[in-house]
C-alpha positions in Angstrom: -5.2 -23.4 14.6 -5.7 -19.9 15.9 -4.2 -17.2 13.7 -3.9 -13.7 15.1 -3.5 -10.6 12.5 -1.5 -7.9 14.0 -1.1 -4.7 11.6 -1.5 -1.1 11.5 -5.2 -0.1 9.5 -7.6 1.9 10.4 -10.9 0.6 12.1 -14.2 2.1 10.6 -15.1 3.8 13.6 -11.8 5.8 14.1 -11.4 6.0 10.6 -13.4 10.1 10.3 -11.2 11.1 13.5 -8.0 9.6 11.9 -8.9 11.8 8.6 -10.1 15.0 10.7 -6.7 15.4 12.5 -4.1 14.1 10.0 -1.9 16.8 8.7 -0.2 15.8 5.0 0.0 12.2 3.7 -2.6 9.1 5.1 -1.5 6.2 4.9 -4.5 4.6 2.5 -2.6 2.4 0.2 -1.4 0.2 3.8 -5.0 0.7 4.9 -6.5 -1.1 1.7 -3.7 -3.7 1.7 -4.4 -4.7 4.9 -8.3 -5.0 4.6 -8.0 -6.8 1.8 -6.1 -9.8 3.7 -8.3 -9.8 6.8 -10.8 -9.9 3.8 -9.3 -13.0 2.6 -8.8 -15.0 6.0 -12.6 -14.2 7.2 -13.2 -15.8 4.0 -11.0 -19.2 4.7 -12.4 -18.5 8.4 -9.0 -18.6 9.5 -8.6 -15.7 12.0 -10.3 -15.2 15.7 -8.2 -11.7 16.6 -7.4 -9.0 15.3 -4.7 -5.9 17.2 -4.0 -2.8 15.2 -1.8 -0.1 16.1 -3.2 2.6 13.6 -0.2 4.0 11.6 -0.8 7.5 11.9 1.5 10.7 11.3 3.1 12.2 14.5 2.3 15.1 16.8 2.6 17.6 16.0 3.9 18.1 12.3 1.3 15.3 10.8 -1.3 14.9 13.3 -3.2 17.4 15.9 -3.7 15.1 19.1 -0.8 14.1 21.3 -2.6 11.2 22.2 -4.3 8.1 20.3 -7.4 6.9 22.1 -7.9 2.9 21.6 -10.9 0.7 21.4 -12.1 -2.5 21.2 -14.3 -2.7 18.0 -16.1 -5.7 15.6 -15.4 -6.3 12.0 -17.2 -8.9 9.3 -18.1 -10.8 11.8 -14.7 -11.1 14.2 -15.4 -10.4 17.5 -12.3 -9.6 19.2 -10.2 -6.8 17.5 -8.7 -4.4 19.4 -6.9 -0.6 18.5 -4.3 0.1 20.5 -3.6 3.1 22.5 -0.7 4.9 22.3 1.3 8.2 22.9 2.1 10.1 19.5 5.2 12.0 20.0 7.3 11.8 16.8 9.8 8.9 18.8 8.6 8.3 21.3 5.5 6.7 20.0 7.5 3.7 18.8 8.5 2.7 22.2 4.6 3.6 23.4 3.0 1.7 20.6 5.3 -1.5 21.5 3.9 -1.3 25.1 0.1 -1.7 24.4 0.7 -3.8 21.4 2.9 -6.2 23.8 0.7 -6.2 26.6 -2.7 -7.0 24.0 -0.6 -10.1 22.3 0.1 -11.5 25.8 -3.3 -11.5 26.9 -4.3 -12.9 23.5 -1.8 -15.8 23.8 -2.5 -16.4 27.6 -6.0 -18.2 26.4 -4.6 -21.1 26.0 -0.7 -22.8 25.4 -1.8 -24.5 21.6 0.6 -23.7 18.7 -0.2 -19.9 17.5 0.1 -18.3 14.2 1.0 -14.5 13.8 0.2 -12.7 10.4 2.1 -9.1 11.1 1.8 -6.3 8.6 5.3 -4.2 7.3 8.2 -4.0 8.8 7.1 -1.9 11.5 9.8 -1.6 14.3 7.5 -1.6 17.6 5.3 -4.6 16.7 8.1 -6.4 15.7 10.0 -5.5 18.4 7.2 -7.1 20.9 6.4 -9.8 18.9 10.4 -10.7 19.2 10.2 -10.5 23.0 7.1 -12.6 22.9 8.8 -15.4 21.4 11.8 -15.4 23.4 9.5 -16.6 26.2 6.7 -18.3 24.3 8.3 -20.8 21.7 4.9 -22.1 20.7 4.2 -19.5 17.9 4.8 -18.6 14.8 5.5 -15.3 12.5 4.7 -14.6 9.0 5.7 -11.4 8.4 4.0 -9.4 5.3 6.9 -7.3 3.9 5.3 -4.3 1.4 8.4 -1.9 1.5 11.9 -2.0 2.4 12.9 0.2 5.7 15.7 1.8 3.6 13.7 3.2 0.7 10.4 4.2 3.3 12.1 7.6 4.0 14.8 9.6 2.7 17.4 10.7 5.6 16.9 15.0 5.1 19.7 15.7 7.4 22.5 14.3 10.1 20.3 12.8 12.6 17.7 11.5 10.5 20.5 9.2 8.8 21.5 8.2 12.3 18.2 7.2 13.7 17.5 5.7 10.1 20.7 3.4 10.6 19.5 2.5 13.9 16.3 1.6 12.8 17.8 -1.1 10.5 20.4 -2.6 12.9 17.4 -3.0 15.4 15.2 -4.3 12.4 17.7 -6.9 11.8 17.8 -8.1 14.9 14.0 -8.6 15.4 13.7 -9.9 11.9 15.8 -13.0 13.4 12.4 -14.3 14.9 9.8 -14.2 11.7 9.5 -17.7 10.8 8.2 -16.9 7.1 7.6 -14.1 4.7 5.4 -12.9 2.3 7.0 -10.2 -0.3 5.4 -8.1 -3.1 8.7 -8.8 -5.1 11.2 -11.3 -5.7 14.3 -9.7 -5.2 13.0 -8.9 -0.8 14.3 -12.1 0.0 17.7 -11.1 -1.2 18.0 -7.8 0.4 16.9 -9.4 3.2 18.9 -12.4 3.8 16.5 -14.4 4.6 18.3 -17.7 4.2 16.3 -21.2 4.4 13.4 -19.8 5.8 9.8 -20.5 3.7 8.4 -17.2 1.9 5.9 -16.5 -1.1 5.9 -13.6 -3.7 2.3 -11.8 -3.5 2.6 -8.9 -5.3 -0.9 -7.6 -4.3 -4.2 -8.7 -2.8 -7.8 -7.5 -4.5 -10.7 -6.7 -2.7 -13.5 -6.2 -5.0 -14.6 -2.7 -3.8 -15.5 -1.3 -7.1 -16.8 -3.8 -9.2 -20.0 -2.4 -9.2 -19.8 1.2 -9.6 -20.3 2.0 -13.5 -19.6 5.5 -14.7 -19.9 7.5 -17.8 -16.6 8.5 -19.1 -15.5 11.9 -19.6 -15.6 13.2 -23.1 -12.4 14.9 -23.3 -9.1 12.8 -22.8 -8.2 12.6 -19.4 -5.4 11.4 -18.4 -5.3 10.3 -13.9 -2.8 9.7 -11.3 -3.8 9.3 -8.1 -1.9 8.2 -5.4 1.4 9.8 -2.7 2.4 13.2 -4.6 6.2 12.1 -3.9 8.4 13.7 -6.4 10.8 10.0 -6.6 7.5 8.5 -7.8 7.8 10.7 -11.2 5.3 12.7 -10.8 7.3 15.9 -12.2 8.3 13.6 -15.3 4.1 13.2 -15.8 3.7 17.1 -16.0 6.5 17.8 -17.9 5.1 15.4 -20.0 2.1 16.5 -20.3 3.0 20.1 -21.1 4.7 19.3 -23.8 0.3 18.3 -25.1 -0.6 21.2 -26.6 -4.5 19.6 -27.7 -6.7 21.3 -25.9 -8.9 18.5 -25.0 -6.2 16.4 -22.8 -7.2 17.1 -19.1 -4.5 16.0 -16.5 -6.4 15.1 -13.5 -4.4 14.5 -10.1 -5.6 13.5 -6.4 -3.2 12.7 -3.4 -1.2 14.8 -1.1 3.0 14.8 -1.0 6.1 16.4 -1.3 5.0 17.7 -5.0 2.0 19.2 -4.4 3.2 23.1 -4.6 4.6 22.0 -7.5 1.3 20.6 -9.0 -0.3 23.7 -7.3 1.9 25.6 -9.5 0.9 24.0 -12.7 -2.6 23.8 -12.4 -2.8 27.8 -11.9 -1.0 28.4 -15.4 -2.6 25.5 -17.2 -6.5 25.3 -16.8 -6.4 21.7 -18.4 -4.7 20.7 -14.4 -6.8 20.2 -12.5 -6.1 18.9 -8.6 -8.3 17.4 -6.4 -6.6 17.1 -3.0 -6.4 14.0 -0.9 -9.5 12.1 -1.6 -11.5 9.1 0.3 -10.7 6.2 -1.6 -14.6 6.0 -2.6 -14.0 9.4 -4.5 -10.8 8.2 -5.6 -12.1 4.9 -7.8 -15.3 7.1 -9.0 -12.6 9.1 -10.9 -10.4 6.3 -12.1 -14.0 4.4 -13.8 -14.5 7.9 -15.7 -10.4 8.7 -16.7 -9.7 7.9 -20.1 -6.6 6.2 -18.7 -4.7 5.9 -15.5 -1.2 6.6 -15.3 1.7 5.4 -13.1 5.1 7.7 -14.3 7.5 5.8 -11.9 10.9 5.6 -13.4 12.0 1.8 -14.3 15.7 2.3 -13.1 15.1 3.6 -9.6 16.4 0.9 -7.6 13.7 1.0 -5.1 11.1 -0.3 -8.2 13.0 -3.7 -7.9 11.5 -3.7 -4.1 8.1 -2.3 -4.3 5.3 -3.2 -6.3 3.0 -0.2 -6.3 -0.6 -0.8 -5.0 -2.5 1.5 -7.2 -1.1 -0.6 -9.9 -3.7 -3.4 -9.0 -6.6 -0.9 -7.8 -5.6 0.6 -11.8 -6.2 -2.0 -13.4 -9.6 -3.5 -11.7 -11.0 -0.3 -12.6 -11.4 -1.2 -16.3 -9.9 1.9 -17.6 -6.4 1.2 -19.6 -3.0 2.0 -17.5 0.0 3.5 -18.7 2.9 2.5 -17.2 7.1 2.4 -17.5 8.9 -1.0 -17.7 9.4 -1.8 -13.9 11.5 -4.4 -12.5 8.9 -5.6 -10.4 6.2 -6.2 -13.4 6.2 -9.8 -14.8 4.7 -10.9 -18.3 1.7 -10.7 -17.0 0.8 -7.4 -15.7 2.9 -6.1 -18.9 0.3 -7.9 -21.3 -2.2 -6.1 -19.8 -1.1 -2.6 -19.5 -0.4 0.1 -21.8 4.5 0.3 -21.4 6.0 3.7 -22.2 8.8 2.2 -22.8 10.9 5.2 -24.0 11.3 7.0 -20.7 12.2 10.4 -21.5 9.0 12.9 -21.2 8.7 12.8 -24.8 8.5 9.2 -24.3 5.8 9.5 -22.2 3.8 12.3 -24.1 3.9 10.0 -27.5 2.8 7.3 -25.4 -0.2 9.2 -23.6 -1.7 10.4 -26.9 -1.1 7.4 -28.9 -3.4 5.4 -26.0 -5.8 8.3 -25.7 -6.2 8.3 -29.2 -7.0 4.4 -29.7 -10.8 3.9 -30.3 -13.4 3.6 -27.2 -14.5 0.5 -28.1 -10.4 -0.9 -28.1 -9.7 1.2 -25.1 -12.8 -0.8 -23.0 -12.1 -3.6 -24.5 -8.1 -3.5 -23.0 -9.3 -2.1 -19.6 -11.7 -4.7 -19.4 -9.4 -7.7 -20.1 -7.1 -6.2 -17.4 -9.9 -6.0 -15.0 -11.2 -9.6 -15.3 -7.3 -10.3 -15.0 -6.9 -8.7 -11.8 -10.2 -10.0 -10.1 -10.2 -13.5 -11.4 -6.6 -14.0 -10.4 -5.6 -11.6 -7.8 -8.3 -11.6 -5.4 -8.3 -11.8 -1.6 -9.5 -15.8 -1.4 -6.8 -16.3 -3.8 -3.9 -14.5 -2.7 -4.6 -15.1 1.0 -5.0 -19.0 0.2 -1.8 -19.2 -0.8 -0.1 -17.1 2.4 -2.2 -19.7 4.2 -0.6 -22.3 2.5 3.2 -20.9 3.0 1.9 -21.1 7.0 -0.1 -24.4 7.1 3.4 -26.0 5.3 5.2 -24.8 8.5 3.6 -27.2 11.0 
């Protein structure tokens, strides 16, 4: 059974121009998700072809080049993967990312008329969009469809005719949503919002590739508290450095990394408080070297932001397999589990959260590794990429 994956990540060998010319917020966190399923089916040796349509900012507000060049590149061993080519007019690229992505599934499924499988990243309007056309003529495959975020909580309508193309992107989602065969969602409560009816899905709140497991770093002697991760202000991130302010202690360090709607904000804050300090947008490389040497990681989302019942942050997972201790709220989306192994601020309020900071930071090193540490082997032994991807492979093998 052939199994194409069709998503939006960055190739290795575009990946330094996709960085040099993007203006404001990468998409990382999709980038890592992704690699770590095409992780898990080379494992299982269950994929032959790979298409991505790289999901980049436009021109010219978020990235420099009207145009995205394509190419036809190898990865762990697959031989045929293909970036598409596309224009990159805010728009207009939907409709010109559907064309290539169209044409490079029909000359994947033209090999041969068997029964094909199609693992699709997001709910991403112009691959769905060809994959629905696809099937109208082809009846022999089918689509899973990955589902990490909801199209209604992706971007906040600024003004009039945002909201309209917004609503327009949802009634056309709908309709192309009518040919996905099963799902996969980070969260149980997708399949409702969704409406998916009878149709087969599987919760898979995350997928682990073991990136860092090797790198060991000294920690810092002061206590230093990181988020890293989108700057968005709806993610809390105003809560953490009100928060923090309110720690007079000299030796409590703030560190933040990422890029988003806060960062003049955090800007701000770092120039009268010397204990702030930012980093920028960092390579994910940079960005785990800081977590292994934090005292603990922090997550200041807000547990009764409806979005939190639909999302299930990646950084969570990448927190956690660092080994250092995470601090988190109560979300919806966090099951007994994850809440035995991380560190819950349960009072919200940024008192709340301060109490909680320095009562962690002030737990012994030997404790604190010991915590981090049980999180970490939780996370790798259970979360991984065979793991997680055998059971998506499972959801499709059950649909023959």
């Amino acid at each position: 059974m052939e199994i194409l994956y069709l998503g939006s990540f960055f190739p290795e060998s575009q990946k330094k121009t996709i960085l040099s010319n993007s203006i404001g917020v990468i998409q990382n966190a999709g980038d890592t998700f992704q690699k770590a399923v095409i992780s898990g089916l080379i494992q299982h040796k269950r994929c032959d072809h790979i298409i991505t349509s790289p999901m980049i900012g436009s021109y010219p507000q978020r990235y420099k080049r009207v145009l995205f060049k394509g190419c036809e590149f190898e990865y762990k061993g697959i031989q045929h993967c293909v970036s598409t080519k596309f224009v990159n007019i805010s728009l207009y690229k939907i409709i010109s990312r559907y064309h290539f992505v169209k044409r490079e599934i029909e000359l994947w499924m033209n090999k041969n008329e068997d029964e094909k499988y199609i693992l699709v990243f997001s709910i991403d309007l112009s691959l769905l969009r060809a994959l629905s056309e696809i099937k109208k003529i082809k009846k022999n495959i089918h689509i899973c469809l990955i589902v990490t975020d909801l199209i209604e909580f992706m971007v906040a309508p600024k003004n009039i005719l945002l909201k309209y193309v917004m609503m327009n992107f949802e009634k056309k989602t709908k309709k192309y949503l009518e040919s996905v065969d099963s799902y996969v969602f980070l969260t149980r409560y997708m399949k409702d919002k969704l409406k998916i009816g009878n149709r087969p899905y599987i919760v898979v709140e995350g997928i682990y590739d073991n990136l860092s497991d090797n790198l060991q770093y000294e920690k810092e002697n002061i206590k230093t508290i990181l988020y890293s991760g989108t700057l968005a202000k709806i993610y809390g991130i105003i809560h953490l450095l009100d928060a923090f302010s309110k720690i007079k202690n000299e030796n409590y360090h703030l560190w933040i990394c990422g890029e988003g709607d806060a960062r003049d904000v955090i800007l701000k804050r770092s120039d009268s408080d010397s204990r702030i300090k930012y980093f920028g947008q960092l390579a994910r490389e940079e960005v785990l070297i800081l977590q292994k040497k934090a005292t603990v990681l922090i997550n200041p989302r807000f547990s009764d932001s409806e979005f939190t019942k639909y999302s299930f942050a990646s950084k969570t997972m990448e927190y956690m397999a660092s080994g250092t201790p995470v601090i988190m709220h109560p979300l919806k989306c966090l099951d007994e589990d994850y809440l035995n192994n991380i560190y819950i601020a349960y009072d919200e309020s940024d008192e709340g959260l301060k109490n909680t900071i320095i009562e962690v930071c002030e737990k012994s090193k030997n404790e604190l590794n010991t915590f981090g540490q049980n999180a970490a082997k939780f996370i790798v032994k259970n979360k991984n990429s065979y793991i997680q991807v055998g059971r998506i492979l499972e959801l499709i093998d059950n649909e023959k």
